[in-house]
Each structure stands twice: as structure tokens, then as C-alpha cells.
C-alpha positions, 0 to 999 in steps of 0.5 A: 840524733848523731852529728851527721844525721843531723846535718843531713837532715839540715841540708834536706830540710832547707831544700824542701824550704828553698823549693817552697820559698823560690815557688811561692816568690814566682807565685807572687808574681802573678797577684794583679795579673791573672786571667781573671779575678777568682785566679788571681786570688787562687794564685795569690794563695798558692803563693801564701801556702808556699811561703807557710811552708817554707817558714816552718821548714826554715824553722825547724832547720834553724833549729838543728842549725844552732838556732838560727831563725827562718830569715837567716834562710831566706835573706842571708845567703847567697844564689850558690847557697840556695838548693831549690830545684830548678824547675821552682825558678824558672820565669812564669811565662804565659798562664800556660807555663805557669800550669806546666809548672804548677802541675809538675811540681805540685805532683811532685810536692804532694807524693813526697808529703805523702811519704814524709807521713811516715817520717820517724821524724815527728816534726817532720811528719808533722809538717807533712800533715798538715801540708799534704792537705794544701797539697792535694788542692795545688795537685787538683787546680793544676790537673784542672787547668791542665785538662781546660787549656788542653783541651780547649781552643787551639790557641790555649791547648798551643800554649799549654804543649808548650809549657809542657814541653819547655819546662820538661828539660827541668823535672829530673833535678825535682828527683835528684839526691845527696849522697847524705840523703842515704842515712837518711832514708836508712833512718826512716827519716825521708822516703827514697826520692829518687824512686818516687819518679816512676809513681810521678811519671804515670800520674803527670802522663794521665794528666797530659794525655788526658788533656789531649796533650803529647807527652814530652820524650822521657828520655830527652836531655835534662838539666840538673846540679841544684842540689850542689848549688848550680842554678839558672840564670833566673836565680839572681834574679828572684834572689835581687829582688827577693832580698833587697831590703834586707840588704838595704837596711841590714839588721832592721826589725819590722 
């Protein structure tokens, strides 16, 4: 593998790991707290599956990296440092934004899997396989909260519209990319995802209408720069508390 194919295929790597890591940690955020016992859990697993990922990710970039470990990713560096999209930091909200979330993105996570099956790489498309099948579970549990919320109360299709809409200004950052990604689909290594948006559009649009929600305005403003390390407020946050006690006993083995 040349040098800067090499280290391309760090920086997505640590991306999709980043994404998977900041998820799982507002995923976490809801263990104790869900509607009801079955979701607490299902929500608590979620999380787990996140966190998996983001460890074997972590691992291979390490890796690539000149060896260093999957904590080095996770706890030694910095809020500008991290490349996760910015929908994977946003605050929980009410049930209804965390399905907003989880249905956005889990659509996302699921079709990009897809392709890395057909990765070159065969770490990589390994890490595909096994993932895709969490994946399609994330996908199937967001669709059907989704469809319940919307197409319930009043009360609960009011919060679930509004998780669709304010989340929505962040879902165009999920397809941005790095000029280095373009070796990398040259190689066969990733998919072009930045093509993969009109595939996602029509899937969450079946979603939505289905659930007798109004789909948000697809040319409204969106947000983007995660890729460069820009971020929302909420990063600091999650990075705070995410890291707290590595900073505080650096160094410390468990």
C-alpha cells in the first residue's frame, strides 16, 4: 500500500470510528432513561454495537497508524481532532429526536456497510460483514419507531415532525467528503459517498411519508465542516465527560 493511500485510509477509517464512538456515547445517555424497560435496553445495545465498532475501527487505524491503540482515538485527542458527522453529536432530545437521529443515520450506516462489502480492502470488508447485520437491526428499529410516533397520538406524530425537522439541517455532512477519499475509491477501497445521497433520500422519504410525516425541504440550508474538524458546540461536551478520567489519572491501566 503506498504512503498516501495509506494515509487516506487512516483518516476514513478514524472517521467512520468517530461517528460510531460519539453515537454510541449519546446512546449511553438514555440507559435508565427510556420509555419503557424493552427500549432501555434495546437502546443500551444500540450503544454497545456503536462502541464495538468503533473498537475494531479504532484498531485497524492504529494499525496503519505506527501502532498506536484504539484509546489513543478515543481519549487523547482533542475536539478539532475528531472528524464524526455532526449529526452523531447532536443532544438526545425527547424519544422523538432520538428516532429522527437514529433513523437518519442508521439508513446512512447500513448503505455505506453495504458497499464497503465490496471494499478491496479485506479488513475492511470484513468489518462490513459482520456490522451490516447490526446495521440492518438499527435500520428496522428506527423505521418502526419511526412509523409508531408518527402515526400515533398527536402528541407523539408532533414530536416525532419535530425531530425530523430539526435534525434535518445536519444530514448533508453524513455525505460529505475528503479530497483524499478520491484515491480511495479509485482503488476500490470505499464507495463514492458522496453518490450514496439519493439512494439514502428515497429510503428516509418512504419512511417519513409513510409515517404521515411532511418531509423537510431538501434544498433547505445545511450544516457541514466535520470532516475538517469543525463541530457544534455539543462536542466539548460529549469529549468532557467522554474523557474525564483519562485525563484525570493519565497513564492508568485498568
Amino acid at each position: 500500500m503506498s504512503q498516501g493511500i495509506n494515509s487516506s485510509l487512516i483518516k476514513f477509517v478514524v472517521r467512520l470510528g468517530d461517528n460510531n464512538l460519539i453515537l454510541g456515547h449519546r446512546l449511553s445517555e438514555w440507559c435508565s432513561k427510556g420509555p419503557f424497560l424493552e427500549e432501555d435496553i434495546a437502546m443500551s445495545n444500540i450503544a454497545l454495537d456503536y462502541i464495538g465498532q468503533a473498537r475494531v475501527l479504532y484498531s485497524y487505524a492504529g494499525q496503519l497508524d505506527g501502532g498506536k491503540n484504539e484509546d489513543y482515538y478515543a481519549y487523547e485527542r482533542r475536539e478539532h481532532e475528531f472528524t464524526n458527522a455532526l449529526l452523531c453529536e447532536t443532544p438526545n432530545g425527547d424519544f422523538g429526536m432520538t428516532v429522527a437521529r437514529q433513523l437518519y443515520y442508521s439508513v446512512f450506516a447500513y448503505a455505506l456497510c453495504n458497499a464497503l462489502l465490496k471494499s478491496k480492502d479485506e479488513t475492511l470488508s470484513g468489518y462490513a460483514g459482520k456490522a451490516v447485520k447490526e446495521l440492518a437491526y438499527h435500520v428496522r428499529h428506527a423505521s418502526d419507531w419511526t412509523l409508531r410516533l408518527g402515526d400515533g397520538t398527536e402528541e407523539s406524530n408532533k414530536r416525532m415532525q419535530h425531530g425530523i425537522d430539526e435534525l434535518w439541517m445536519y444530514t448533508h455532512d453524513l455525505f460529505a467528503t475528503l479530497e483524499s477519499d478520491k484515491e480511495l475509491v479509485a482503488a476500490g477501497i470505499i464507495p463514492d459517498v458522496a453518490a450514496m445521497k439519493g439512494e439514502w433520500l428515497e429510503q428516509v422519504k418512504d419512511v417519513i411519508q409513510r409515517a404521515t410525516l411532511t418531509m423537510p425541504d431538501v434544498n433547505a440550508w445545511q450544516m457541514e465542516g466535520s470532516r475538517k474538524g469543525r463541530h457544534t458546540e455539543n462536542i466539548g461536551y460529549i469529549i468532557s465527560e467522554l474523557q474525564y478520567v483519562t485525563r484525570a489519572y493519565p497513564g492508568c491501566e485498568w
